[in-house]
N, C-alpha and C positions, 0 to 999 in steps of 0.2 A: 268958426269955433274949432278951438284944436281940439282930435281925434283922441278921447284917453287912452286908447292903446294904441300902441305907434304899428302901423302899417311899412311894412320894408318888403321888396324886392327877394324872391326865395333863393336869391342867385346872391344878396349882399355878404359882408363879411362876415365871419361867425361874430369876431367881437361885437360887430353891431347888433347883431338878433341879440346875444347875449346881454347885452348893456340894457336893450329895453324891456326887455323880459325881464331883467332883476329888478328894476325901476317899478314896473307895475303889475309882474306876476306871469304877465300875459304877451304874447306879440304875435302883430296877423301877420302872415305868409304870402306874398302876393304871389300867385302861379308857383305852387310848389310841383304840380302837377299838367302838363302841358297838353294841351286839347287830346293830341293824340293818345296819352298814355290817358287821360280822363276817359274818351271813347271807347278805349278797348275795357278796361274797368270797371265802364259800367254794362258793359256789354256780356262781362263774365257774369254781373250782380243780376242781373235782369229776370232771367228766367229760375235764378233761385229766389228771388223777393218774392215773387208771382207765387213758388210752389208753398210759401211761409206763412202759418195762421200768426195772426197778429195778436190771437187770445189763449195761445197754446202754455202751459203749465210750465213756472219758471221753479227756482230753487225751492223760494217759499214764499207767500204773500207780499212780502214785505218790499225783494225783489219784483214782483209783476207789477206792483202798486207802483214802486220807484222806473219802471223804463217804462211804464203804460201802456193801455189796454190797446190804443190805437197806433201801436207803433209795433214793424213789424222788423223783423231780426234777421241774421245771419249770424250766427257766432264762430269760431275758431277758422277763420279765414285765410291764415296760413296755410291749410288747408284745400282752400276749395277754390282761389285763384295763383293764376300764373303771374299775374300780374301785381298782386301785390306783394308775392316773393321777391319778385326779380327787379321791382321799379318802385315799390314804393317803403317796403319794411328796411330795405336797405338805402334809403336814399341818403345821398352824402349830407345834405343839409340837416338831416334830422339827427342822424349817426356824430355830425361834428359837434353839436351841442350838447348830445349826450354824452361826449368825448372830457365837454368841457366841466358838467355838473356832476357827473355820476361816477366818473372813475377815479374822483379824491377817494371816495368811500369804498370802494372796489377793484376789485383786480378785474374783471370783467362785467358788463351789463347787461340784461336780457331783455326780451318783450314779455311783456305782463300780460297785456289782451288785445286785442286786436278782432272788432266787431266792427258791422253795417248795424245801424239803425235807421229806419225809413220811415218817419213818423207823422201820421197822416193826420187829416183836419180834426178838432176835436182833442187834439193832444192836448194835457194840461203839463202849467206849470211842475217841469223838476223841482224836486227837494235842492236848495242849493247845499254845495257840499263840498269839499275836499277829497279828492282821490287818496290821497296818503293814507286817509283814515280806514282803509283796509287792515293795514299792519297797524291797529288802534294799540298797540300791546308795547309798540318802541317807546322807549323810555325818551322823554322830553329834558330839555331843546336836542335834535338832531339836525343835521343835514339834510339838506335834501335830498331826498329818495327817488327819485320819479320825478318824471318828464312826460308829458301828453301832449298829442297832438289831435286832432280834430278837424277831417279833412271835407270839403261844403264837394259831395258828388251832385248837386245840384245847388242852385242859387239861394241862400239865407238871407232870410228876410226877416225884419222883428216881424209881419202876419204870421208867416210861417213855421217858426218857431227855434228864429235866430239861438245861437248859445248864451246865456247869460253871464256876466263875469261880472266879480266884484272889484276892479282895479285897485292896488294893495294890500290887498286881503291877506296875501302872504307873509305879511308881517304881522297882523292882526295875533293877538293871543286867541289861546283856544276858546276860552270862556267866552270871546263876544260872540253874538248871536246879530249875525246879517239879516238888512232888511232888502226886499225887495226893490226899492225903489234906488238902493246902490249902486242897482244891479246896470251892467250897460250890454244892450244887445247889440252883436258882433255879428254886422251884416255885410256877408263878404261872395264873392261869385265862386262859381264852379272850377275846382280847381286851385283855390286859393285855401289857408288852413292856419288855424287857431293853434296856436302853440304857447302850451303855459306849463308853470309849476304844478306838481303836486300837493303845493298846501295853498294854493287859489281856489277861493272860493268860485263858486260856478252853478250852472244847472242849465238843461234845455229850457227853451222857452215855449210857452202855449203857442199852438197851431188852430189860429184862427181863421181860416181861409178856408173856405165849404169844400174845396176839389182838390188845394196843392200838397203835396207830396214833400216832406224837405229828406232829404237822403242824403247821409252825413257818413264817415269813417273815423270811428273812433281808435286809435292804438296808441299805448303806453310803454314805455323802457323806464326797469329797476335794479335796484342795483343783483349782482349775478348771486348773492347769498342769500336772496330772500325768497320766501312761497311766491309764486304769481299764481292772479285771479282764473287764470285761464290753466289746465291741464295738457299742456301742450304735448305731453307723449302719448296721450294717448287719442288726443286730435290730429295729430301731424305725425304719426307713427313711425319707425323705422324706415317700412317702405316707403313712405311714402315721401320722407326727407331725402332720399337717398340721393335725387335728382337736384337736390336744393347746391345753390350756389356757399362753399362752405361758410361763408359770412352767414349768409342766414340759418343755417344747422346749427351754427354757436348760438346765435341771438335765442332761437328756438330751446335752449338750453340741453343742447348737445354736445358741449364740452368741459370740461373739467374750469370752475372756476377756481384757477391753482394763484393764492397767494403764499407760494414758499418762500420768494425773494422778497416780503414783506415780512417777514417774519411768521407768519401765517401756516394754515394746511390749504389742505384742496377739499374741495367739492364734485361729487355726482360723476366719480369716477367709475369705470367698467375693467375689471382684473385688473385695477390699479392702471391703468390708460386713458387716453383721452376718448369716451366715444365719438367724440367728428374724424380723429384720424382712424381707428376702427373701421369708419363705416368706410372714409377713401380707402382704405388698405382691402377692404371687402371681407372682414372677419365679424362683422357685425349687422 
């Protein structure tokens, strides 16, 4: 039985990831993340999972209801590993695709959010949903906005509460309403990673298994004019970027998203400068 979303090699050509990913939304990543850089990754995640209540008070109900009660968090993680600064938020495979969907619409592109979810037995079904629908306010039909990826820091299982996807959904009109049984569980190993659209339908799946743990990374890139879900400056602070590799200080949204040569203005400038050269020059 062929695989409804095509599995490729994280090292294939961009065109290839790109061609399947437009075809059905979605495409798995085989080892985007290599034993070693998984080991140290989750070796940073480890002892903060451990210090995380998994029933701790989110936005508002709606949000706790939606990432559940038995799943335990890490948020703004830019933040709080080295490693997914410097080997995962910039990886060239992820960066290339972004290169290819998100900068017709932009002079530049950012990360939107970047969270661990560890979601223990008892998880229930996600709401299935579309990412995009953040910026519910864009006027329709648009481009695409956003790119997600979804990285398996341990082995995804449909028991344990594989990701759910609805293969072509991103073509679907707004109005149809997904059913579960669409849905295909994307059960991929540790180190390998789901990469879809923003207007794919999706949701985690229930975690039926009494003891296993599924421990996943979720991060997202949009395009460089728009709010993201995550508040990165005052997660990822001045100081605290200052050490970041300059690719990731822009992505971080540290530099001016300047469309002048588009005809355009600029964005999120500091006394009319760029803050990432700012912070190299040490004036900021």
């Amino acid at each position: 039985m062929t695989d409804p979303i095509a599995r490729l090699d994280a090292g294939e050509a961009t065109e290839t990831i790109l061609e399947a990913m437009q075809q059905t939304g979605a495409v798995i990543l085989n080892g985007l993340l290599n034993d070693d850089v998984l080991c140290r990754f989750n070796a940073e995640l480890d002892p903060q999972l451990a210090a995380t209540q998994a029933d701790r008070r989110l936005l508002n109900p709606a949000i706790e209801w939606f990432m559940g009660k038995h799943t335990r968090h890490i948020t703004g993680v830019a933040a709080k590993s080295d490693v997914f600064i410097e080997e995962v938020l910039i990886h060239p495979a992820l960066l290339a695709i972004c290169d290819q969907v998100l900068l017709p619409s932009c002079a530049s592109y950012q990360l939107n959010i970047a969270h661990v979810l560890d979601r223990g037995p008892g998880s229930e079904q996600q709401l299935l949903h579309r990412d995009e629908l953040v910026w519910c306010h864009l006027p329709r039909p648009h481009p695409e906005v956003q790119i997600a990826c979804i990285i398996a820091l341990s082995d995804f299982t449909a028991d344990n509460g594989a990701t759910r996807v609805i293969p072509g959904s991103h073509r679907w009109p707004l109005n149809r309403q997904p059913e579960l049984d669409q849905a295909v569980a994307v059960e991929i190993s540790a180190g390998s990673a789901l990469l879809y659209l923003g207007s794919t339908i999706h949701g985690g799946g229930p975690n039926t298994t009494t003891k296993e743990r599924r421990r996943g990374m979720h991060l997202s890139y949009t395009l460089g004019w728009l709010r993201t879900e995550e508040n990165h400056y005052l997660t990822a602070t001045p100081d605290v970027v200052r050490s970041f590799p300059r690719r990731a200080q822009e992505l971080l949204g540290y530099a001016v998203h300047d469309a002048i040569a588009m005809g355009g203005g600029y964005l999120g400038a500091v006394d009319t400068a760029d803050p990432a050269q700012l912070i190299a020059e040490g004036r900021l």
